[in-house]
C-alpha positions in Angstrom: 98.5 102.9 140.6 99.6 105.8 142.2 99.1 108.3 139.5 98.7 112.0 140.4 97.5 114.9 138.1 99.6 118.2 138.7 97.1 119.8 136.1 94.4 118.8 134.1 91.9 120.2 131.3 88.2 120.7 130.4 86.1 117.9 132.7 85.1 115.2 129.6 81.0 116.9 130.5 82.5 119.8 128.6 84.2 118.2 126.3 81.2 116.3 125.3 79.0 119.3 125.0 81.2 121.0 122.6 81.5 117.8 120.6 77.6 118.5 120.6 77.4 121.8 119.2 80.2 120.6 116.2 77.7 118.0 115.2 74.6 119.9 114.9 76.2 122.5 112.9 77.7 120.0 110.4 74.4 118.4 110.1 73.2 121.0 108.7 75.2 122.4 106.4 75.8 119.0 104.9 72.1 118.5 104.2 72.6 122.1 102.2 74.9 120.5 100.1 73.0 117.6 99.1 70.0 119.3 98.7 71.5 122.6 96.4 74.7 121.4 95.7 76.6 124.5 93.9 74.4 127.3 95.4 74.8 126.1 99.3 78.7 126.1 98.6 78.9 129.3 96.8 76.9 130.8 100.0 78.6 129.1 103.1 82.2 129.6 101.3 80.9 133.8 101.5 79.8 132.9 105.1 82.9 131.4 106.1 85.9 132.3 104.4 84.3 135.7 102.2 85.6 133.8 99.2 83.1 133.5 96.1 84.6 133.3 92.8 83.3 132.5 89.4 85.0 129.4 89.6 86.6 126.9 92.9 88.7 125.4 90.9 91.8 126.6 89.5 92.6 126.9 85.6 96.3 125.5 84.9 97.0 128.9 84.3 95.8 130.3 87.6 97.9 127.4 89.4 100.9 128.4 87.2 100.6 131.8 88.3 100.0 130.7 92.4 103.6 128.8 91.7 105.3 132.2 90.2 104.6 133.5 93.6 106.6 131.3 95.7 109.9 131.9 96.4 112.7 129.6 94.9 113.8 128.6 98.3 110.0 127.7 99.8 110.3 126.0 95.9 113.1 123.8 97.2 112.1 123.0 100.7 108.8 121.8 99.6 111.2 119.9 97.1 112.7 118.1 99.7 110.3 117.6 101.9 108.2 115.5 99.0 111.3 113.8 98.2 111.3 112.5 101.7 108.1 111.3 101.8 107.7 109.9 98.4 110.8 108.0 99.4 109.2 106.3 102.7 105.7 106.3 100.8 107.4 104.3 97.9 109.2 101.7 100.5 105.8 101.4 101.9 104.2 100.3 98.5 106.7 98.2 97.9 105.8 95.4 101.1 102.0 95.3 99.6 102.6 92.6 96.7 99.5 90.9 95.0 99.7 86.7 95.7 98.7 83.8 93.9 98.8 80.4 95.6 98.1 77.1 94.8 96.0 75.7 97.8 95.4 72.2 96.9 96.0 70.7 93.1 93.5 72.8 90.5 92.5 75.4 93.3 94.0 79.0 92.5 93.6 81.5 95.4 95.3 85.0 94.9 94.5 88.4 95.8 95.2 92.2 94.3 96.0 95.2 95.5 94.0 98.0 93.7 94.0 101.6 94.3 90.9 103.7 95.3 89.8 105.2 91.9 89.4 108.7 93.6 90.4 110.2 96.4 89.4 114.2 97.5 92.7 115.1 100.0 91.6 118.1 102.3 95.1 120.6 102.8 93.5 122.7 106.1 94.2 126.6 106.3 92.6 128.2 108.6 94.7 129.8 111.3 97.7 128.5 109.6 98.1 127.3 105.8 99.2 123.7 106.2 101.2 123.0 103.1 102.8 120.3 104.7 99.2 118.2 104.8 99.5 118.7 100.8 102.1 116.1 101.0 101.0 113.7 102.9 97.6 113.3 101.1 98.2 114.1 97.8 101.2 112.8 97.1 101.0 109.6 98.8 98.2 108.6 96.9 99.8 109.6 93.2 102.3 107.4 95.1 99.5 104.5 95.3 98.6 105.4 91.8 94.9 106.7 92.3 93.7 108.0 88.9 91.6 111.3 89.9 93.3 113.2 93.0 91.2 116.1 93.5 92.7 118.5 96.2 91.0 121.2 98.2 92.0 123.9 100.5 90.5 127.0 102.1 91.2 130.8 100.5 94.2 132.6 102.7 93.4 136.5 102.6 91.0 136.1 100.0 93.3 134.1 97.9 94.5 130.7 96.9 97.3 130.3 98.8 100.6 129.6 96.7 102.7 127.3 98.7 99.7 125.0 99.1 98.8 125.1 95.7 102.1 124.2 94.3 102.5 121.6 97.3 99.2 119.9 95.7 100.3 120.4 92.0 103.9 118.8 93.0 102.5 116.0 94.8 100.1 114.9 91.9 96.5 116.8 92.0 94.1 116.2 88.9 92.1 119.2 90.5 92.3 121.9 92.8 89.5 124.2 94.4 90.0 126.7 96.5 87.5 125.7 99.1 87.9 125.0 103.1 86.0 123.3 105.7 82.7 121.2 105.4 81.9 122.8 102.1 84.9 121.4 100.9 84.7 118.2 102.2 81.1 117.8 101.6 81.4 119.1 97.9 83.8 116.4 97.2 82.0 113.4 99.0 78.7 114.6 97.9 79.1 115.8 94.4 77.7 119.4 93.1 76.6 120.3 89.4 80.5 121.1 89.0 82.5 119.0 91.3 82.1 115.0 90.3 81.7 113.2 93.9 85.2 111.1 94.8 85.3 107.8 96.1 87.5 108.5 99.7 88.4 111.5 101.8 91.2 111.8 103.2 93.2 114.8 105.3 92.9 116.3 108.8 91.1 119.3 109.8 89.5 120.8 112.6 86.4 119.4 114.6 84.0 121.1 112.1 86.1 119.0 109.6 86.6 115.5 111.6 82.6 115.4 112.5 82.0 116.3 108.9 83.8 113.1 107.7 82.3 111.2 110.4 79.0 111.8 109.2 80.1 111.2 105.4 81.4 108.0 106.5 79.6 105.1 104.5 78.6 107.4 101.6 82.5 107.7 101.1 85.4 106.0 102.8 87.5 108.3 104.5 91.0 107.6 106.0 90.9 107.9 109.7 88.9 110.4 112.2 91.6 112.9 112.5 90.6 116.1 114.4 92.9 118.6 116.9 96.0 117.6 117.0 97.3 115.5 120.3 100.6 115.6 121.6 102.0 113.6 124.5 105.5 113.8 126.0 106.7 110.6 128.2 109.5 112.4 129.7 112.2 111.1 132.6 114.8 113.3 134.4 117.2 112.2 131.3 115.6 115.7 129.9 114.3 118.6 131.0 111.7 121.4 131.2 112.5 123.5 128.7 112.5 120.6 126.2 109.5 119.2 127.8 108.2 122.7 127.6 108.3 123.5 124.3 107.3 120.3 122.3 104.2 120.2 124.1 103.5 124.4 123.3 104.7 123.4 119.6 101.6 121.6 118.7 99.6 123.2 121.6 99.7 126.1 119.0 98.0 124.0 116.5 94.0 125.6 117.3 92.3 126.6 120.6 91.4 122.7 121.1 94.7 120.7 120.9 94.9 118.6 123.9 98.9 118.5 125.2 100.0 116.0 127.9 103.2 115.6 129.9 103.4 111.9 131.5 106.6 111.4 133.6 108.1 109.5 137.0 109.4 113.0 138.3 107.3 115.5 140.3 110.2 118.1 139.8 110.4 117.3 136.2 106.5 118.2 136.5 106.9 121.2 138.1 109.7 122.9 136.5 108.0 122.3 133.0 104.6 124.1 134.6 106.9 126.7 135.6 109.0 126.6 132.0 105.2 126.5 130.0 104.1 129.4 132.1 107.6 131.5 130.7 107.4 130.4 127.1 103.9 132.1 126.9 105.0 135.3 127.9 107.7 134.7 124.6 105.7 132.6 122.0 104.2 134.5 119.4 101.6 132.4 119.0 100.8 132.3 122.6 97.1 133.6 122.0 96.1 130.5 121.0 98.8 128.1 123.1 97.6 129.4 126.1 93.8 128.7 125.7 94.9 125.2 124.5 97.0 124.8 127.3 94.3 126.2 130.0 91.2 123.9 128.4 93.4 120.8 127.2 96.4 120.4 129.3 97.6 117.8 131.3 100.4 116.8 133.5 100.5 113.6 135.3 103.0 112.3 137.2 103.5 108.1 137.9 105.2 106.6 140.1 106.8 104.2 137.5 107.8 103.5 133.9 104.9 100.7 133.7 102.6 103.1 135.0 103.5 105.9 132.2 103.2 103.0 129.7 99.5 101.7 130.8 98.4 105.8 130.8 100.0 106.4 128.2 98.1 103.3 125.8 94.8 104.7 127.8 95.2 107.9 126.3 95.7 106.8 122.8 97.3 110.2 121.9 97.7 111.3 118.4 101.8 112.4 118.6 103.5 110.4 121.3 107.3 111.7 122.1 109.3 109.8 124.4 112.0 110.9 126.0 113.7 108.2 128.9 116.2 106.0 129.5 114.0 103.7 127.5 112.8 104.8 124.0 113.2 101.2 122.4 111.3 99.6 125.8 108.4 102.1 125.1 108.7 101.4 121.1 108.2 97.5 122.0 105.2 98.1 124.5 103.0 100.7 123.1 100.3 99.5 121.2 97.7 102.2 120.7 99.1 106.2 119.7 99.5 107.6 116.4 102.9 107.9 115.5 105.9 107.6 118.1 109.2 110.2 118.0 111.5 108.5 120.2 114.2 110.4 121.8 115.3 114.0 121.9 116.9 114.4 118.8 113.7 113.9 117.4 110.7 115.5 117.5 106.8 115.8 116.3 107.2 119.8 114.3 109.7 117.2 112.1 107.3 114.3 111.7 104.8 117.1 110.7 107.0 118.9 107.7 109.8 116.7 106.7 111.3 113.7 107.9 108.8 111.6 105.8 106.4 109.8 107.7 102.7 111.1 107.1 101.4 113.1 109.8 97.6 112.5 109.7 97.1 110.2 112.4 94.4 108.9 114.2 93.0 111.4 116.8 90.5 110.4 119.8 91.6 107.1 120.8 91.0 106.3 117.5 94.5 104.8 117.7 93.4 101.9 119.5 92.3 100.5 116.4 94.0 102.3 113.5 97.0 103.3 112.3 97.7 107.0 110.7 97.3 108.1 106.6 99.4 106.0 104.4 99.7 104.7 101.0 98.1 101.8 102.0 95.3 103.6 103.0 94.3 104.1 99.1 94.7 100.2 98.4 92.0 98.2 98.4 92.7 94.6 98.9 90.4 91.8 95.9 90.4 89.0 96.8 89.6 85.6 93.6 89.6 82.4 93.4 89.5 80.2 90.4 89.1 76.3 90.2 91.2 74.5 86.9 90.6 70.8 87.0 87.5 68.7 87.5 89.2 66.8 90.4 89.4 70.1 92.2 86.4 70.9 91.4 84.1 67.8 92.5 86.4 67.6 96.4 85.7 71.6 97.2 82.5 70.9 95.9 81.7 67.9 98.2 83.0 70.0 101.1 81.1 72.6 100.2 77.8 70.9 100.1 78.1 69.7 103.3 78.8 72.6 105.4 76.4 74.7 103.2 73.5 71.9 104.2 74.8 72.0 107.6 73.6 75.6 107.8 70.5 75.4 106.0 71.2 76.8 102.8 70.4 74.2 100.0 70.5 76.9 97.4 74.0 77.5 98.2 74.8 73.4 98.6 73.2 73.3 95.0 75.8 75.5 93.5 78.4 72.9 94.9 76.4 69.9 94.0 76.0 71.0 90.0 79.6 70.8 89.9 79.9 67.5 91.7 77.4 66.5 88.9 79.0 67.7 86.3 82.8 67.6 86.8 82.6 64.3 88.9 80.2 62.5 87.5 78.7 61.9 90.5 74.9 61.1 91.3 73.8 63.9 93.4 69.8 64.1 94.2 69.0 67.9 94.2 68.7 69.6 97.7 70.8 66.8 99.0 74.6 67.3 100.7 77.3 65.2 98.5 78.8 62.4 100.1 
């Protein structure tokens, strides 16, 4: 392949170092947890965030008065914005049916579709309060009808903030704390004298966050490994650079670690949005943090065809994926590992992230190579059972399954067949023997 980088980020040595540090920290603030529960939250939440109140979580009347503060029009956009995505969420549910089949005569296989029984969804808020991420956890699992939703985001100037809080309490939250980062996420997997531990995490965050669920990984389930946000542009000359441009500096913005690509088949399409980046952070008031992004975690590479794009493209495994060509649909039939896909220029990934009503945690660190993003399947647990009804059925499955449990060894196991060849057959079996 003829593939040529016009800029690139961090070396992966550096990368890997950082990744270093993250985990060692984590480590240890987790093991606080565990071992002090209430006490090591009380003191890294006054570390961190200078927030330590008599109580994390909110009263109904302390939410009530969060949702007083918000303006009736925030009120109706975060309306509509859950609308949309209870309305996807919903059409989701709606393909996951339990079934019940009728394998051979007497034999009863089904399975059903049961939600998690409690799910902690972490809403992040550091350098910007993401209500939005209150959606897309909370209320798609009220959607998939999990019975304790407990909710949990970080203090904004000392205080819950009120557009998250009524996001959560909208979307379907048993409880909400006002807690951010790994004491929040370790509180809820882990359990404290106040907090009862939940069953699943589920949320972005930042690395501090990702590595933190990582590491509770096994103790709970969690959702997907979803740290800095990605975003990728596959661009043509059917667009240009200030397009180009700006949806790569629009999640760019997200925290000084978000990893933005540009892969395209024009060098001058390359160039000019270089050149167009470079202006836009002389304008962007969020620049301070773009532009470290951008230095430690961009890339432009340039191919010299489409096929090329596609194969670096599925490499990469970026989080947000736009596409922009004379071939959206070609790209939508080909890619196989990303997070989600916005195809064309109409659309774009600041949409996917508030509004349109696809969830917008998504898998993070190739991670899409093997899993999709949050959804509301992602709090259903699939059970499978079995049941046998006639002694026919039962002495022909049993038969079968004394032989092939024999075959391997296991004459304990090919006794459980055999009894029921005995005793629903009528058939002679000699103990540790297979069934003819």
């Amino acid at each position: 392949m003829a593939i040529q980088r016009i800029k690139s980020g961090k070396p992966e040595k550096a990368r890997a170092e950082d990744d270093a540090k993250v985990r060692s920290t984590v480590e240890g603030i987790l093991e606080d947890i565990a071992a002090r529960g209430d006490a090591a939250v009380r003191e890294i939440s006054q570390r961190f965030d200078n927030y330590a109140p008599a109580s994390f979580r909110l009263t109904p009347s302390e939410i009530e008065a969060a949702m007083q503060q918000v303006s009736p029009r925030d009120m109706e956009d975060i309306r509509f914005a859950q609308d949309q995505i209870r309305r996807f969420a919903q059409a989701q549910r709606a393909t996951m049916t339990d079934v019940e089949v009728e394998t051979l005569p007497g034999v009863i296989l089904g399975h059903r579709t049961i939600p998690v029984q409690s799910v902690g969804c972490y809403v992040p808020g550091g350098k910007f309060p993401m209500v939005a991420s209150a959606h897309m956890s909370v209320l798609t699992a009220s959607v998939a009808g999990v019975p304790r939703i407990v909710a949990a985001a970080p203090p904004v100037k000392g205080a819950p903030h009120p557009a998250i809080v009524a996001a959560m309490q909208l979307g379907g939250a048993h409880e909400i704390y006002v807690l951010g980062g790994i004491q929040a996420v370790g509180a809820m997997a882990l359990g404290t004298e106040t907090i009862e531990p939940v069953h699943m995490l589920v949320g972005p965050g930042n690395a501090y966050v990702a590595e933190a669920k990582r590491q509770l990984y096994g103790r709970v389930g969690i959702d997907l490994f979803a740290g800095p946000t990605e975003t990728m542009v596959i661009a043509d000359e059917t667009v240009d650079a200030e397009l180009c441009a700006t949806d790569l500096l629009g999640q760019a913005e997200h925290g000084y670690n978000s990893p933005a690509c540009l892969i395209t088949n024009s060098a001058r399409l390359a160039h000019e949005t270089l050149a167009e980046i470079e202006r836009l952070l002389t304008v962007l008031p969020t620049a301070e943090t773009a532009s470290v992004s951008w230095r430690d975690y961009g890339d432009i590479i340039v191919c010299d065809t489409y096929e090329e794009m596609l194969a670096v493209a599925n490499d990469m495994a970026y989080e947000h994926v736009q596409v922009m060509t004379d071939r959206d649909d070609w790209f939508l039939d080909n890619m196989h590992s990303y997070g989600a896909l916005f195809l064309g220029p109409r659309t774009n990934v600041a949409n996917g992230d508030k509004v349109i009503g696809t969830n917008h945690t998504l898998p993070t660190k190739k991670a899409g190579r093997y899993t999709g993003g949050l959804w509301v399947g992602k709090f259903l647990k699939t059970h499978s059972y079995q049941k046998v009804l006639t002694d026919e059925a039962a002495t022909l499955i049993g038969e079968y399954g004394s032989r092939l449990c024999m075959l391997e060894g296991f004459v304990g196991h090919a006794e459980q067949c055999n009894i029921r060849v005995r005793r629903y057959g009528g058939k002679n079996v000699p103990y540790g023997v297979a069934a003819e």
